[in-house]
ROZAKOL-882407 format. One line per field, with one value per residue (C-alpha): residue number from 1; x, y, z; residue in one letter. Coordinates in Angstrom, 2 decimals, decimal comma. Each point is the difference from the previous one (the first is absolute). Layout:
i <- NUM_...
X <- X_...
Y <- Y_...
Z <- Z_...
aa <- A_...
end
This chain:
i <- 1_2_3_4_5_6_7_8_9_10_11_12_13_14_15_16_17_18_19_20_21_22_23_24_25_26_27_28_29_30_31_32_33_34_35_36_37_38_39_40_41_42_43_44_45_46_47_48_49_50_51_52_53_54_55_56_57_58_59_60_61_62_63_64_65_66_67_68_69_70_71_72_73_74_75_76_77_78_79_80_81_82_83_84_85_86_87_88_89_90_91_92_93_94_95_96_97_98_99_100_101_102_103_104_105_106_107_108_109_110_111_112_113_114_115_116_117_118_119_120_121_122_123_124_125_126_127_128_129_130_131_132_133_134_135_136_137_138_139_140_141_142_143_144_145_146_147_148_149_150_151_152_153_154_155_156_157_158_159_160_161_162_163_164_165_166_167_168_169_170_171_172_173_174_175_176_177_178_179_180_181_182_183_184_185_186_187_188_189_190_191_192_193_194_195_196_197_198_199_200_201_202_203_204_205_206_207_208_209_210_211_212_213_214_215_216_217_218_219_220_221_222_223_224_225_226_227_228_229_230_231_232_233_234_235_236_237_238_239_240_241_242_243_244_245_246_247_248_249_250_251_252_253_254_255_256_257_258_259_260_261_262_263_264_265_266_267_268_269_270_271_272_273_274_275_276_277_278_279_280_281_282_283_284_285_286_287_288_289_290_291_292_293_294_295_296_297_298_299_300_301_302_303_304_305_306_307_308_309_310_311_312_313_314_315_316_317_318_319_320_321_322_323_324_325_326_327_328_329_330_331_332_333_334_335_336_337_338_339_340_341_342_343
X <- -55,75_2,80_3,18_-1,04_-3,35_1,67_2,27_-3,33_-1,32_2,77_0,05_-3,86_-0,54_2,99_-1,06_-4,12_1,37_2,18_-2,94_-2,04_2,27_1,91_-2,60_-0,81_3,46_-0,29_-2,81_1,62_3,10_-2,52_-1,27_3,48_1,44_2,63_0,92_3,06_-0,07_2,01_2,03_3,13_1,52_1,01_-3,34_-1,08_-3,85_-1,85_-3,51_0,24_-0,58_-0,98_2,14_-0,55_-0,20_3,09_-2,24_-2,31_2,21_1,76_-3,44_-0,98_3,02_-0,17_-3,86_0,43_3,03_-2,23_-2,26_2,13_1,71_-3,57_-0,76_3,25_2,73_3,94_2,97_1,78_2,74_-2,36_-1,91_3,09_1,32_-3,48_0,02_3,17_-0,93_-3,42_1,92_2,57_-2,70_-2,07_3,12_0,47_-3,57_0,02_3,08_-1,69_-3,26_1,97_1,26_-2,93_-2,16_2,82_1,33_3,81_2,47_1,05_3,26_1,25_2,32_-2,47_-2,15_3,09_0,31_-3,35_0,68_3,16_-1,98_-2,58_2,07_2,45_-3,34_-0,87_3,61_0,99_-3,02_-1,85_2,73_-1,37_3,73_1,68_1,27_2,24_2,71_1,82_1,27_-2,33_0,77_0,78_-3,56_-2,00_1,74_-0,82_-3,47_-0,66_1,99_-2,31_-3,30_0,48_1,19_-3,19_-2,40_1,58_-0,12_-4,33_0,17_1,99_-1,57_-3,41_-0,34_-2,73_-3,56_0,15_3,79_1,38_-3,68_0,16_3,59_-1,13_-2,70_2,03_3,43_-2,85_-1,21_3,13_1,58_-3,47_0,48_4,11_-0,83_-2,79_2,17_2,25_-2,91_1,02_-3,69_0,77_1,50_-3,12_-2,58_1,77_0,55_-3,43_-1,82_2,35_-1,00_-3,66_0,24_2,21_-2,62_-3,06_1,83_1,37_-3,38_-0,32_3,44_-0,35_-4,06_0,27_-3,27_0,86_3,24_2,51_3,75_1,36_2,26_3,66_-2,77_-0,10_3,33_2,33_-2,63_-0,04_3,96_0,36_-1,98_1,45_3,76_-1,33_-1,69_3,19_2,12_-2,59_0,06_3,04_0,93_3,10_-1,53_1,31_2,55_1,90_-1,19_-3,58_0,99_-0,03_-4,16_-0,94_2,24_-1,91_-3,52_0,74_2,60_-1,97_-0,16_3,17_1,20_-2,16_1,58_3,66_-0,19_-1,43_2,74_2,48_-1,23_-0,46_3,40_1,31_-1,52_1,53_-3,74_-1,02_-1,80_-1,92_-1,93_-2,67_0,61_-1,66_2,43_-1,92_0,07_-4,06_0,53_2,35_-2,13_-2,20_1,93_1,09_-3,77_-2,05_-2,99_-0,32_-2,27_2,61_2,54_-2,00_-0,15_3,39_1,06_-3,10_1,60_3,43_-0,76_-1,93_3,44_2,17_-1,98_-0,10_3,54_0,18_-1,73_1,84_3,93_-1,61_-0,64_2,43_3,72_2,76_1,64_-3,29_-0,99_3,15_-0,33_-3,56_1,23_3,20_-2,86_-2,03_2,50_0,88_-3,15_-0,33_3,12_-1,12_-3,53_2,11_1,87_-3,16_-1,89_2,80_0,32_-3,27_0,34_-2,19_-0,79
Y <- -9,00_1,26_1,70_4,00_-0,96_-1,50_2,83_2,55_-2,39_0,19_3,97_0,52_-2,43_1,48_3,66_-0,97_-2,01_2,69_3,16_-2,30_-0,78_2,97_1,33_-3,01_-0,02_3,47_-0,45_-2,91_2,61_2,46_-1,93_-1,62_3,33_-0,51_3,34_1,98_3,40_2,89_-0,45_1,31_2,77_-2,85_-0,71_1,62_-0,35_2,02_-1,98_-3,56_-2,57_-3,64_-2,67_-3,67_1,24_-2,54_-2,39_0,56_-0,03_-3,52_-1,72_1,40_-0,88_-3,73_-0,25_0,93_-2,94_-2,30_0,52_-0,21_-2,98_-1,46_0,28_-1,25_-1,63_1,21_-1,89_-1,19_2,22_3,10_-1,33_-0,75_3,57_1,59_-1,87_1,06_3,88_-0,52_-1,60_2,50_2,72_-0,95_0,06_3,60_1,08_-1,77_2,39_3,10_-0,68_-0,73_3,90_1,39_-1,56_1,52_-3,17_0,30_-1,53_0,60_1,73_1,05_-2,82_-2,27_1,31_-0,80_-3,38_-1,15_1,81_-1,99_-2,86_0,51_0,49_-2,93_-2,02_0,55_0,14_-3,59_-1,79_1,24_0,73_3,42_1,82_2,32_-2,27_1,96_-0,38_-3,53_-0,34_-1,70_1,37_3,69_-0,14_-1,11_2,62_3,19_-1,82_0,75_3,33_0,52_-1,02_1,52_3,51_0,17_-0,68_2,96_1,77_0,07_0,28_3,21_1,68_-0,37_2,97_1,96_-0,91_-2,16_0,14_-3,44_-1,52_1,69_-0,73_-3,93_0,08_1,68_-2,35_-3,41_1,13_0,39_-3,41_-1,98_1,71_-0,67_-3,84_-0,45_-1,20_-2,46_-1,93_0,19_-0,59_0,44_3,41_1,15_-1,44_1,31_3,74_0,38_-0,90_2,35_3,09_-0,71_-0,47_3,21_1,85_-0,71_0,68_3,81_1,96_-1,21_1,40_3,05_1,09_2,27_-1,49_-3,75_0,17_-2,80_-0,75_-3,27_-0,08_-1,65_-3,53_1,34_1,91_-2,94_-2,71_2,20_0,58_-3,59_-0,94_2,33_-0,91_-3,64_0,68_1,82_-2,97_-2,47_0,87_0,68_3,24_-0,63_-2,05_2,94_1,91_-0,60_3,68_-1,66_-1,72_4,33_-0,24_-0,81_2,71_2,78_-1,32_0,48_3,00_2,18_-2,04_-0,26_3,48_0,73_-2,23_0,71_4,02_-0,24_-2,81_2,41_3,38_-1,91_-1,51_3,18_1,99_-3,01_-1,35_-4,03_-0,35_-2,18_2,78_2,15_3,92_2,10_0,17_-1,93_0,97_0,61_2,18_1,93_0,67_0,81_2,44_1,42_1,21_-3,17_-0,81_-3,71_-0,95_1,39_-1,97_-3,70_1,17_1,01_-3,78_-1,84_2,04_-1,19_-3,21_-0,76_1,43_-2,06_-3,08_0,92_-0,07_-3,32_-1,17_1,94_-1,67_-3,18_0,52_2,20_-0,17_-0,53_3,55_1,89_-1,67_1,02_3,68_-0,52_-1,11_2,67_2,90_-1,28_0,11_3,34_1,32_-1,60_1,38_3,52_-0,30_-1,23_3,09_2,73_-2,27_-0,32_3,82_0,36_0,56_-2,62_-0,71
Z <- 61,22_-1,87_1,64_-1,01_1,87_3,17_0,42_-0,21_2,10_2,23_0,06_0,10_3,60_1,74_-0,54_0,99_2,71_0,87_0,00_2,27_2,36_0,70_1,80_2,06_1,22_0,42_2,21_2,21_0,28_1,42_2,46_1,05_0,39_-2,38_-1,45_-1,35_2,49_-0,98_3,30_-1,61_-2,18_-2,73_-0,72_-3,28_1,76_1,85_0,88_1,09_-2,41_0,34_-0,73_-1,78_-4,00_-0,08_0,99_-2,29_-3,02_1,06_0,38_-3,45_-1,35_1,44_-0,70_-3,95_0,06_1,36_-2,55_-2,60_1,12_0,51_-3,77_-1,48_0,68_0,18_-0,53_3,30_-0,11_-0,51_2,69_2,34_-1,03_1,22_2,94_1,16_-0,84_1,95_3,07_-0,22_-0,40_2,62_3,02_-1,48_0,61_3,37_1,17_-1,01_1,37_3,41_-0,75_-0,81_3,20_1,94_1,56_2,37_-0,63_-3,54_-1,27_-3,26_0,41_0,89_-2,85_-2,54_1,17_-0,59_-4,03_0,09_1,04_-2,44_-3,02_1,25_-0,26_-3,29_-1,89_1,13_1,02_-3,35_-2,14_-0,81_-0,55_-2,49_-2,60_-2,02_2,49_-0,30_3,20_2,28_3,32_-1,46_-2,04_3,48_1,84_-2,45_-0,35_4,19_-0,10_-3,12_1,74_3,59_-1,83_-1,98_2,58_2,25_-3,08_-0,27_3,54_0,16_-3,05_1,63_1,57_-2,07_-0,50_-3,34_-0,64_0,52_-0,74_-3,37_-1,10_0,98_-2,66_-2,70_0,96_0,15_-3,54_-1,22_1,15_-1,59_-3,23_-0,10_0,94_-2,35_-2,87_2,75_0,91_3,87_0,79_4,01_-0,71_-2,12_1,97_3,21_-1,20_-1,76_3,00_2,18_-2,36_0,09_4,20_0,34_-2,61_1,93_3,36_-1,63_0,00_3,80_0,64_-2,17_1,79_2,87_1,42_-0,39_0,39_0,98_-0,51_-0,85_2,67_0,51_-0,62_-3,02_-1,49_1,19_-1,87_-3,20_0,10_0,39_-2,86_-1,76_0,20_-0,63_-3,28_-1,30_0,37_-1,28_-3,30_-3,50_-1,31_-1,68_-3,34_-2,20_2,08_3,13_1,28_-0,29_4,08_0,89_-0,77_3,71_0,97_-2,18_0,85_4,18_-1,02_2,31_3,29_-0,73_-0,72_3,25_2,05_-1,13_0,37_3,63_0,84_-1,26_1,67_3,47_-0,25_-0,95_2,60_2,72_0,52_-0,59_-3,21_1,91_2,21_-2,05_-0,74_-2,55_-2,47_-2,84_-3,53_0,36_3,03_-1,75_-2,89_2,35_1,47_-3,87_0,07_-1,46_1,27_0,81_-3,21_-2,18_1,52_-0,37_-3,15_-0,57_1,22_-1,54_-3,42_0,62_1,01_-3,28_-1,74_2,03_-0,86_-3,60_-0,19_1,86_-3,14_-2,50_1,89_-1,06_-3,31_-1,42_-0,91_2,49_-0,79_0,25_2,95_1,39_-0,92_1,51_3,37_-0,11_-0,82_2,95_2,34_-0,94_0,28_3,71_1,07_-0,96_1,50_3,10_-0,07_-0,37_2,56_2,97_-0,59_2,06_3,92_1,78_3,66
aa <- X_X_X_X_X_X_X_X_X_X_X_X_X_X_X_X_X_X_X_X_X_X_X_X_X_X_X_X_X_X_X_X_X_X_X_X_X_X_X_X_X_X_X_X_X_X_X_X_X_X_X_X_X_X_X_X_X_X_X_X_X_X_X_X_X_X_X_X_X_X_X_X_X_X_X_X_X_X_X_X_X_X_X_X_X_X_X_X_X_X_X_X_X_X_X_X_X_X_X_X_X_X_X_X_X_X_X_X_X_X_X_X_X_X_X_X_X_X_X_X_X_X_X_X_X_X_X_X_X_X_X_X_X_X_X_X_X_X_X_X_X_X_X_X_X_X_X_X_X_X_X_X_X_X_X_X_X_X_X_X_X_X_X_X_X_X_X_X_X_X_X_X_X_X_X_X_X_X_X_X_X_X_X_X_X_X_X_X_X_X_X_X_X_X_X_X_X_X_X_X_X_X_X_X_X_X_X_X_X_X_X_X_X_X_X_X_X_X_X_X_X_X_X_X_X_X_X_X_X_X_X_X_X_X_X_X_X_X_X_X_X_X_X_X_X_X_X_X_X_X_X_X_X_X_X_X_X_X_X_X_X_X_X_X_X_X_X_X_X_X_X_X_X_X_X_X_X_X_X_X_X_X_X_X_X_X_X_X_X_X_X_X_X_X_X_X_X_X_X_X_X_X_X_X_X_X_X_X_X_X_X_X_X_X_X_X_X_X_X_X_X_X_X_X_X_X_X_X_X_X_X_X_X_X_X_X_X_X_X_X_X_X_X
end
């Protein structure tokens, strides 16, 4: 089978595997009572919703791997590298189930210890770092700081039915079409699988009937996989702005998690504690209706990644007037958004 037909392959089980099982885990989170109740004013909710969707999207996602690696074979350092995202993947998942079924016990600090763990795990028992920075110790440490800031970013951005599920699907797309040419076959096979689990886990999320959320099991796994895929693979072959790419295809979670940081912290709260001052909820609160706004993000996040291709392939002064223009344009939306009175 050649390599176009394994990554179909790849896409096509995870996103059947995905559909069947999402309800099945549905059901199970039914019967075990495991459901997200409206018990506060942060939630964005208003009916209960069953939990476990994050389960469902992990077992898809490890299914369609096993599949894959039951067909072909890798080379051992792709294998070792998808190992060490699987292990690491897997202790994420474990934590937020643990949240999601309720269980005392468990901080925030707690919570970031385990991500410290997790990430600490993969950069130096799997080697799976940033690699443009030369100094060992320096390119470990922004490699953790890198990983435990992404997977709180998918975490705090999920706060809307389809919103951090969605941006997953685009961002997994966008990092298998960037590492095509590198031949980085763990970092294909991983994020092609991850957009077919998430896309036959969406509809679920998205039905008002059938609903179900994907839970903390599910936001920390995908952020986690995420911030791994961004370091696995080059950017830089024909610019040194190229190593920005990772940093346009996440620029939402990102932007997200950076403006409520900054309004909690300016308002003397923890960043840590949830509010409703979220870029969605402030659209939201602008007048548009929650459709409009997933597609408002689904819209930018297909730009974002666009231009995550285009820093990679153009010159080093127009990728820099690029990433200037962006910026800009951020800063401004920051401005209109922040001028909104939230709860």
């Amino acid at each position: 089978m050649n390599e176009s037909l394994l990554y179909l392959f790849a896409f096509i089980s995870a996103l059947i595997a995905s559909f069947f099982l999402v309800p099945i885990f549905r059901f199970f989170a039914i019967k075990l009572n495991v459901f997200d109740n409206p018990s506060s004013n942060i939630k964005t909710h208003k009916i209960s919703a069953p939990y476990f969707g994050g389960l469902a999207i992990i077992s898809s996602w490890l299914l369609s791997l096993f599949l894959i690696r039951s067909i072909t074979s890798f080379p051992n350092l792709t294998l070792r590298n998808l190992r060490g995202i699987i292990y690491g993947s897997l202790i994420l998942c474990l934590l937020g189930l643990i949240d999601d079924v309720k269980l005392k016990g468990l901080g925030f600090k707690s919570k970031l210890l385990i991500q410290f763990l997790a990430a600490s795990i993969v950069v130096f028992c799997f080697g799976i770092r940033i690699d443009f920075i030369s100094i060992y110790w320096l390119s470990c440490l922004v490699s953790i700081i890198w990983i435990v800031g992404v997977i709180n970013a998918f975490n705090i951005i999920d706060i809307m039915d389809g919103l951090s599920s969605g941006i997953a699907v685009i961002a997994a797309f966008a990092f298998f079409f960037i590492s095509i040419p590198t031949k980085m076959f763990y970092i294909n096979f991983c994020s092609i699988a991850l957009a077919g689990a998430i896309l036959g886990f969406l509809p679920f999320n998205l039905s008002k009937s059938k609903k179900i959320f994907m839970g903390d099991a599910g936001s920390l796994f995908v952020g986690f996989v995420m911030a791994s895929l961004a370091m696995g693979t080059s950017y830089s072959s024909i610019n040194n702005f190229g190593i920005f790419a990772p940093l346009f295809i996440l620029a939402i979670p990102i932007y997200e998690t950076t403006l409520v940081s900054v309004c909690r912290m300016h308002k003397g709260k923890s960043p840590f504690l949830g509010s409703k001052d979220h870029y969605a909820l402030r659209l939201e609160k602008m007048g548009f209706s929650r459709k409009k706004i997933l597609v408002i993000t689904y819209v930018a996040s297909i730009f974002f990644s666009a231009c995550a291709y285009l820093v990679t392939t153009l010159t080093p002064g127009c990728s820099l007037i690029l990433f200037i223009s962006l910026i800009v344009g951020m800063w401004v939306l920051s401005i209109a958004l922040t001028s909104v009175k939230v709860d």
